[in-house]
C-alpha positions in Angstrom: -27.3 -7.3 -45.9 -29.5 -4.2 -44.7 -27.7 -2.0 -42.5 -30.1 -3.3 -39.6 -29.1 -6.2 -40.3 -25.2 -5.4 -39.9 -25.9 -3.9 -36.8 -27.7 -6.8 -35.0 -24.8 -8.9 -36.4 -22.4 -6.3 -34.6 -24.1 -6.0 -31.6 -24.4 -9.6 -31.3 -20.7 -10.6 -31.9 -20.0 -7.0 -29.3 -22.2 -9.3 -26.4 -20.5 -12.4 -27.1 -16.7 -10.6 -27.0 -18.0 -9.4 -23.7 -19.4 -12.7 -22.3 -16.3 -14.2 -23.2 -14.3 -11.3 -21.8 -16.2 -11.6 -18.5 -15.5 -15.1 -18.6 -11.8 -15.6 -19.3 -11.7 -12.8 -16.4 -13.3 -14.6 -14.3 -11.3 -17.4 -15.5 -7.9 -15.9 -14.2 -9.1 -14.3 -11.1 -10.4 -17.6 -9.7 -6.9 -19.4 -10.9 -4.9 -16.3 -8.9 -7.0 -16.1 -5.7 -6.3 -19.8 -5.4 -2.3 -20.0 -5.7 -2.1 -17.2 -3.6 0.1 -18.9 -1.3 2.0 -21.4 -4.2 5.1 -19.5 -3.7 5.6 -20.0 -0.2 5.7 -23.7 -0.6 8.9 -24.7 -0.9 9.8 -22.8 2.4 8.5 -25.3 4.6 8.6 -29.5 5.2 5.4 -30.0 3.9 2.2 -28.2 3.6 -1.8 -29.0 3.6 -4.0 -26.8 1.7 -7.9 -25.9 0.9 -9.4 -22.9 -0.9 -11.9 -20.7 1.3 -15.4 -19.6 -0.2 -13.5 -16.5 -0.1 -11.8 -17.9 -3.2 -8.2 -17.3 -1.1 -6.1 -20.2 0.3 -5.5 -21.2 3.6 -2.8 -23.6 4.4 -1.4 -25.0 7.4 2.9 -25.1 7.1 4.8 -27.2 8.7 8.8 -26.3 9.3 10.6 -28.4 11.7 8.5 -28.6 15.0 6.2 -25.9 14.3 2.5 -26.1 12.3 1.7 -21.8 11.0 -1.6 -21.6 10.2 -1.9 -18.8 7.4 -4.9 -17.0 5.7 -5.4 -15.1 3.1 -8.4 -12.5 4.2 -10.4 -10.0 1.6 -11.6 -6.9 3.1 -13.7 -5.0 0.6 -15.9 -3.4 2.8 -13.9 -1.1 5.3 -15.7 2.5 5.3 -14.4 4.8 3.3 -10.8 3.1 2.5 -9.1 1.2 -0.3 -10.2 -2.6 -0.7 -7.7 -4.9 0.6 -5.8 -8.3 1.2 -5.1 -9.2 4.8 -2.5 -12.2 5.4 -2.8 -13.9 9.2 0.0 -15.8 10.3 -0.8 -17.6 13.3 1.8 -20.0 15.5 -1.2 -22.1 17.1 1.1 -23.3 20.4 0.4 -22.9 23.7 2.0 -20.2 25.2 3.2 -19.8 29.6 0.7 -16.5 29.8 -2.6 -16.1 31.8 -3.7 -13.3 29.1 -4.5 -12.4 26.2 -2.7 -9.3 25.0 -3.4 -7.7 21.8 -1.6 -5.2 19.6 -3.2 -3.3 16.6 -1.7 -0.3 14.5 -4.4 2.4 13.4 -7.4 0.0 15.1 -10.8 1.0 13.4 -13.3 -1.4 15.2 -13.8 -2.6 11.8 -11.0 -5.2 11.2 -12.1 -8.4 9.9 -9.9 -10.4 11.1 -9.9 -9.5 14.4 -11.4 -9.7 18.1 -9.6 -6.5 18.8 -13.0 -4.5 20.0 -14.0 -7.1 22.0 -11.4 -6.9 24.5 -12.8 -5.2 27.3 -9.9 -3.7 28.1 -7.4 -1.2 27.4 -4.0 -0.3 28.2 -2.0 2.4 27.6 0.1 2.2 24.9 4.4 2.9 25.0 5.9 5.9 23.2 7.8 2.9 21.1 5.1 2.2 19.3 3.7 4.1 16.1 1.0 6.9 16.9 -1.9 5.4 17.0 -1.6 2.1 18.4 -4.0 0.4 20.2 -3.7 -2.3 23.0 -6.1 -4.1 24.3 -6.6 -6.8 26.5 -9.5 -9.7 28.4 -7.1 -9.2 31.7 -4.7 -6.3 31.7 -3.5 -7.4 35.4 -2.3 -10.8 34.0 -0.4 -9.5 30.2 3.0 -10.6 30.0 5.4 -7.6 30.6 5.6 -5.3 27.9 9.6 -4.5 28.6 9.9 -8.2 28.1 8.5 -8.6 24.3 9.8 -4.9 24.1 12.1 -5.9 21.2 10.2 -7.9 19.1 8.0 -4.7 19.0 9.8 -3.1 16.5 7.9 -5.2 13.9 5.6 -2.2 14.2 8.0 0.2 12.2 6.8 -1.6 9.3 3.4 0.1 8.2 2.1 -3.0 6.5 2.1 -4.7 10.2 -1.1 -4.8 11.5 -1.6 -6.8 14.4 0.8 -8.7 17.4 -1.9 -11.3 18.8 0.1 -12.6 22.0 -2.5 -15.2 24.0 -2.5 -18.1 26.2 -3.4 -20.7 22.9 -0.3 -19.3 20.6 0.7 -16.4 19.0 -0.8 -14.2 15.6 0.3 -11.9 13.2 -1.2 -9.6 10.8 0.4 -8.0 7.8 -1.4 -5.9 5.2 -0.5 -8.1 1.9 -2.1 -6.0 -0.6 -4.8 -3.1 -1.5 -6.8 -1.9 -4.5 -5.1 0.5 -6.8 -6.6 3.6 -5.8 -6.8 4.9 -9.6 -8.6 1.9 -11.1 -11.1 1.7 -7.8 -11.8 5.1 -8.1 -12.8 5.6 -11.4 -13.7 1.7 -12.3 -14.5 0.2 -8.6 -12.1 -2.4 -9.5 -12.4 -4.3 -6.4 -9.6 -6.8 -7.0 -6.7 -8.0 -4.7 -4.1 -10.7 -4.4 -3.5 -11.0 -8.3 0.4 -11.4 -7.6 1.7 -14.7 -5.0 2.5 -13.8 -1.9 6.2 -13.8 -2.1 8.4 -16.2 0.3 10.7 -13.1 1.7 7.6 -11.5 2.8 6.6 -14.1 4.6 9.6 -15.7 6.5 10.5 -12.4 8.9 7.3 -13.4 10.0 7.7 -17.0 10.5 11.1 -15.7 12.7 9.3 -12.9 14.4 6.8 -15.1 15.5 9.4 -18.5 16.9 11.3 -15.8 18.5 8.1 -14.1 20.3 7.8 -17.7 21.5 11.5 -18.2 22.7 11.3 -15.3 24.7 8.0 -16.1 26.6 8.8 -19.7 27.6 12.2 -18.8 28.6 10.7 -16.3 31.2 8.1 -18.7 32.4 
């Protein structure tokens, strides 16, 4: 065999190695995107599921009386920051308010997930709250009373918290699930998030956070 010939046969078997590479990776990425949410399953009654074009799950969950809606939300395009994995919880049950008041840490006017911007307007926000909050409102004269949801704020001491959606057709929640590793983005714009489930025990607090938001509301109607 000439030595041209030995290289075409290594460059040949290099392409395929790669093709197959590409592929296996594919492979697993689609497989992880889709049981994002398998570990949560045995938390609730019963659960309905489809995967988005996004390749994430979303899955309505069912425990006792209540139906959360969650999604799993990729964000790859925020300027100038790390791609990353969004998780909404949402309590889809209508709620005794005439408003809709909304709650976001470190707002960008970017969020994808979110109608934040939209809201025309703005109220000023407690010293409670991290620096940097933003609140934001359709009616700021109707908002249920801030000292009354005062202690369910404190969700907000936890960075990853993103959003407190409180509104007259249920309740939301946003946590940041997961971001790019900022070595292998840098240097190999590796773009991928949600390899690892969301775990159950990150999850619940929210599930409680968001029943107990609820409690207090209708209680004070």
């Amino acid at each position: 065999m000439t030595p041209l010939s030995l290289f075409v046969a290594a460059l040949g078997a290099t392409a395929f190695w790669l093709a197959w590479a590409t592929w296996q990776a594919a492979k697993a990425r689609k497989a992880a995107r889709a049981g994002y949410f398998d570990a949560l399953a045995p938390a609730f009654d019963h659960i309905a599921r489809r995967v988005e074009p996004t390749g994430f799950p979303r899955m309505t969950a069912h425990l006792g009386s209540d139906a959360f809606d969650l999604q799993a939300i990729p964000d790859s395009l925020t300027f100038r920051k790390l791609p990353a994995l969004w998780v909404m919880v949402t309590l889809p049950t209508p709620l005794p308010v005439q408003a809709t008041l909304d709650i976001m840490a470190r707002p960008t006017g970017n969020e994808p997930f979110s109608h934040f911007a939209r809201l025309p307007q703005a109220l000023p926000c407690p010293a409670t709250l991290p620096e940097g909050t933003g609140i934001r409102s359709d009616n700021a004269a109707a908002v249920p009373d801030l000292d009354l949801i005062a202690p369910h704020l404190r969700l907000f001491a936890d960075p990853k918290v993103k959003e407190l959606v409180i509104s007259p057709k249920g309740l939301r929640l946003v946590i940041l699930a997961d971001e790019a590793e900022r070595g292998r983005y840098l240097i190999f714009r590796d773009l991928e998030v949600g390899k690892t489930p969301l775990p159950k025990d990150r999850l619940l607090p929210l599930l409680d956070a968001l029943r107990a938001i609820h409690q207090t509301l209708t209680e004070a109607k």
